[in-house]
C-alpha positions as CSV (number, residue, x, y, z in Angstrom):
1,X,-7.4,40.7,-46.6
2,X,-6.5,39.9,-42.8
3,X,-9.6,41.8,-41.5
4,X,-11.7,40.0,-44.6
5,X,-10.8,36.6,-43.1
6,X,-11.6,37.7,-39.1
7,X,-15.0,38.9,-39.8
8,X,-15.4,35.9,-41.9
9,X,-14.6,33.8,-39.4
10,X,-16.5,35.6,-36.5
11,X,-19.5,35.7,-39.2
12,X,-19.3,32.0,-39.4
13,X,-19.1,31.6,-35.4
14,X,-21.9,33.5,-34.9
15,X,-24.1,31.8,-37.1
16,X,-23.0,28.3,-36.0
17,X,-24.1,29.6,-32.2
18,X,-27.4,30.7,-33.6
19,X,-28.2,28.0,-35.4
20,X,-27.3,25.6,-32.8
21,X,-29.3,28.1,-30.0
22,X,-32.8,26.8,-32.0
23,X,-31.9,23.3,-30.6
24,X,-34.6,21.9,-28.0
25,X,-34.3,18.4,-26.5
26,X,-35.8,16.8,-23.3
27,X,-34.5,15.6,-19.7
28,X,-34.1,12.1,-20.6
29,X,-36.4,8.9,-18.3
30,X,-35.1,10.2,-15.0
31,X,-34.5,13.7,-13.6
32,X,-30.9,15.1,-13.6
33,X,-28.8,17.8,-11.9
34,X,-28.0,20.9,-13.4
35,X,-24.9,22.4,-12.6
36,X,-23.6,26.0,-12.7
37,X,-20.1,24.5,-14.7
38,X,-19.8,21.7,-17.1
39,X,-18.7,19.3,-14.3
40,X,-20.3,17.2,-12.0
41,X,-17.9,19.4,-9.9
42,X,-19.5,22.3,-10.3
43,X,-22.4,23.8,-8.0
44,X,-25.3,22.0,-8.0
45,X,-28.4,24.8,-9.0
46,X,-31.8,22.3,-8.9
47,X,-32.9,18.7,-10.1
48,X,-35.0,18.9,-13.4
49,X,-37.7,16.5,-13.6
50,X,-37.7,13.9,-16.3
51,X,-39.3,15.2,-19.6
52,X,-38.2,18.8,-18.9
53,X,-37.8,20.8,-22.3
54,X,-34.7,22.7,-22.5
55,X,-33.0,25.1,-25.3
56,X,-29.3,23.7,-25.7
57,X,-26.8,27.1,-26.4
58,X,-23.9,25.5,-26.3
59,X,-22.0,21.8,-26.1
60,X,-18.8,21.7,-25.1
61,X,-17.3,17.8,-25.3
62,X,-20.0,16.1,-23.1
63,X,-21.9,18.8,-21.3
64,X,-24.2,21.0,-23.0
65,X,-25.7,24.7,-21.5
66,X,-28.9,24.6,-21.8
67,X,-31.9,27.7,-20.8
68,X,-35.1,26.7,-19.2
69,X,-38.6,28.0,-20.0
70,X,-37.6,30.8,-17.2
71,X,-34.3,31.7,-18.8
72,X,-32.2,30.3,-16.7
73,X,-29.0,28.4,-18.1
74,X,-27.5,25.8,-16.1
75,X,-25.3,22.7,-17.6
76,X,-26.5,19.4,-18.1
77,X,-24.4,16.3,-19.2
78,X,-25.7,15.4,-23.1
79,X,-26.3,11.8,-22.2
80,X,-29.0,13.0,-20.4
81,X,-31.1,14.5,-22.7
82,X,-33.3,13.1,-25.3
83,X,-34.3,14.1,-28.9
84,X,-38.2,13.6,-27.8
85,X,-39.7,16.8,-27.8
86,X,-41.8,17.7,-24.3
87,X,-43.6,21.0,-24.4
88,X,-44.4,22.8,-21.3
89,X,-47.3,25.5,-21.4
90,X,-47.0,28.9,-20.6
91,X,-50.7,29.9,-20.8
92,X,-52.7,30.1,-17.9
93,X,-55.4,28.1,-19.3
94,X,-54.5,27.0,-23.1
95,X,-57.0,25.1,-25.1
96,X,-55.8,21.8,-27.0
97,X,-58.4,21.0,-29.6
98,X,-59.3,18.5,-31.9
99,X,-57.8,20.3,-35.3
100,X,-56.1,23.1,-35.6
101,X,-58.3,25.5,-35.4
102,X,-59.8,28.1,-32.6
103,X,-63.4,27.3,-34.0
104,X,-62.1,23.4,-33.6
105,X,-63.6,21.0,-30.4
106,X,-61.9,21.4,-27.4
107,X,-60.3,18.1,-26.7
108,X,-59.2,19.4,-22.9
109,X,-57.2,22.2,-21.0
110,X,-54.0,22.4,-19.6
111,X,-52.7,24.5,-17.2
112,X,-50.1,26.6,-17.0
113,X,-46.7,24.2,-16.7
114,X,-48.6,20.9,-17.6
115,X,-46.1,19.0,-19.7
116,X,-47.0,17.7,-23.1
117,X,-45.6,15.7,-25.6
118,X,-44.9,17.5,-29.3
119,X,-46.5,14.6,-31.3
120,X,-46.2,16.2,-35.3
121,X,-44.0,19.5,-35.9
122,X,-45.4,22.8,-35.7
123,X,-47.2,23.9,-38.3
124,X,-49.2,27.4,-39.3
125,X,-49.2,29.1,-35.4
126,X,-49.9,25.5,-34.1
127,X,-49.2,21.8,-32.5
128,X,-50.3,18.6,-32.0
129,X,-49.5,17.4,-28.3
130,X,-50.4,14.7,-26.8
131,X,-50.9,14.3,-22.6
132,X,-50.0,12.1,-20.7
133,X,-53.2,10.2,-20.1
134,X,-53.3,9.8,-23.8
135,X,-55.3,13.0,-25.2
136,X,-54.4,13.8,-28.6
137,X,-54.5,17.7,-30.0
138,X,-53.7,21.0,-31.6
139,X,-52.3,23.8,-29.0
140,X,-51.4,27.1,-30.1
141,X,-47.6,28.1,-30.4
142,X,-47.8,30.5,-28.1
143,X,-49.0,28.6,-25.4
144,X,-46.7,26.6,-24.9
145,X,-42.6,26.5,-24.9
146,X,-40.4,24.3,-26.1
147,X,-39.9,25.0,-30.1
């Protein structure tokens, strides 16, 4: 019954961590320091620019670990990041268009690392985005990361 109970619980742990891995938030108005540690006593590994997307793995009291679009995990203070979602593409060249739909106008292109904002959830392999001058479209998912 003892074993029963410790898988249980390790069951329930590692689901909780998986569930929570799916989380994506943004850097908050103004870029931040990530940190190798969850203090501002830890190493200092880059600045993230405001907007950045980021996967939160873990929080931990008021610092959450968070992975990058390169895979990277560094530590960030939660105050600091927003529920806005920002996408960032990961195409070369991806195509945002006026439905969603390959056979749809092309509304413009964005380069590879262009940040966009997720304007509706994804939906069947795409998303609408919008830029920052204001363009409104559908990208496919797998141009961009962040979801």
């Amino acid at each position: 019954m003892r074993h029963l109970l410790t898988a249980m619980g390790l069951f329930a742990l590692l689901s909780s961590s998986a569930a929570q891995a799916l989380e994506f938030r943004s850097v908050g108005a103004t870029p931040v320091i990530m940190y190798d540690a969850p203090s501002a006593k830890g190493g200092k590994l880059y600045v993230a620019p405001r907007g950045m997307p980021v996967e939160v793995v873990f929080t931990s009291g008021a610092w959450s670990k968070v992975r990058d679009m390169s895979g990277d995990m560094s530590w960030v203070e939660s105050k600091d990041l927003v529920s806005r979602r920002s996408l960032i593409v990961r195409a070369a060249n991806a195509k945002v268009r006026t439905a969603a739909d390959d056979a749809a106008a092309l509304v413009f292109s964005a380069d590879k690392h262009v940040l966009l904002e997720m304007a509706e959830p994804a939906a069947a392999g795409w998303v609408k985005v919008k830029h920052r001058d204001g363009q409104v479209g559908f990208v496919k998912i797998t141009e961009v990361w962040g979801l």
